[in-house]
C-alpha positions in Angstrom: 0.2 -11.4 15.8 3.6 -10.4 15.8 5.4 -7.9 18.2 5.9 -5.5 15.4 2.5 -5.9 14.4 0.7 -5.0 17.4 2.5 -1.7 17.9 1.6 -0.9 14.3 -2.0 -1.8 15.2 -1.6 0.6 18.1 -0.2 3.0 16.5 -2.5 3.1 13.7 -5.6 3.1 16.4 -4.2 6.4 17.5 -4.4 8.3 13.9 -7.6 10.0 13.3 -10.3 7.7 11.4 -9.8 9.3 7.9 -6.1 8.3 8.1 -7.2 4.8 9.3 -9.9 4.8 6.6 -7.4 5.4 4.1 -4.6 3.1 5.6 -7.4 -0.1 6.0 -8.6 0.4 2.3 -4.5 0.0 1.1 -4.6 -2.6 3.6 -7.7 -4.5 2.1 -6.1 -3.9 -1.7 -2.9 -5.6 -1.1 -4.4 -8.4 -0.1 -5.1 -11.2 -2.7 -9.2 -11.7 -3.6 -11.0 -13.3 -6.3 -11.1 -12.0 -10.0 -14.3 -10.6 -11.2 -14.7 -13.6 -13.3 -15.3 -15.6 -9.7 -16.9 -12.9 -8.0 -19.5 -13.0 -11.0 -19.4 -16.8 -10.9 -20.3 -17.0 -7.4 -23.4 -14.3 -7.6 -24.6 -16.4 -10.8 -24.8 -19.4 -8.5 -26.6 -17.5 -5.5 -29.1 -16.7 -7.7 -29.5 -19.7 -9.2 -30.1 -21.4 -5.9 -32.5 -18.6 -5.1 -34.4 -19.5 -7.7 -34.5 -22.6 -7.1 -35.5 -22.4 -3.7 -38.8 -20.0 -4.7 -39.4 -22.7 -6.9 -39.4 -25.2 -4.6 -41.8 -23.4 -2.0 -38.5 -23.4 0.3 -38.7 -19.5 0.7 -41.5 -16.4 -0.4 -40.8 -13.6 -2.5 -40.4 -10.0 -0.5 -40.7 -6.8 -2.3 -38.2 -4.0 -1.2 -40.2 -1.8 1.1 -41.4 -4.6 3.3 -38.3 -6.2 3.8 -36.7 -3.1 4.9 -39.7 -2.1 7.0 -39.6 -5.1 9.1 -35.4 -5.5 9.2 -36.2 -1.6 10.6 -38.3 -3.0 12.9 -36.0 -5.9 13.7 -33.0 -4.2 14.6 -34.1 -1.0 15.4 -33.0 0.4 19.0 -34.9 2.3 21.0 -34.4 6.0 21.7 -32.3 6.8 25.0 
């Protein structure tokens, strides 16, 4: 990273985190990403291999409630 850039940085680090909210989300706008033609592309083909892989036996189904019970459980830190 440039000179310039890391005093921005700094100086940015320093605003209060609304500010920097607002300033990262400009940030993440100006910056080229994929149309929603390839976005869409790209979650047709995730689910297509999904599928696949159920198919296959590769993977089990998981409803909702149980996979967020035991990611809970998972990463969940104990009280101080």
């Amino acid at each position: 990273m440039t000179e310039a850039a890391t005093k921005l940085l700094a100086d940015a680090l320093s605003l209060p985190a609304e500010e920097r909210r607002r300033i990262a989300e400009l940030l993440l706008d100006s910056v080229a990403s994929a149309s929603h033609d390839e976005i869409q592309a790209s979650w047709v083909s995730e689910a297509i291999r999904r599928g696949d892989a159920l198919e296959r036996g590769d993977t089990v189904a998981m409803d909702g409630d149980t996979a967020l019970r035991e990611l809970k459980a998972k990463f969940s830190r104990p009280a101080p």
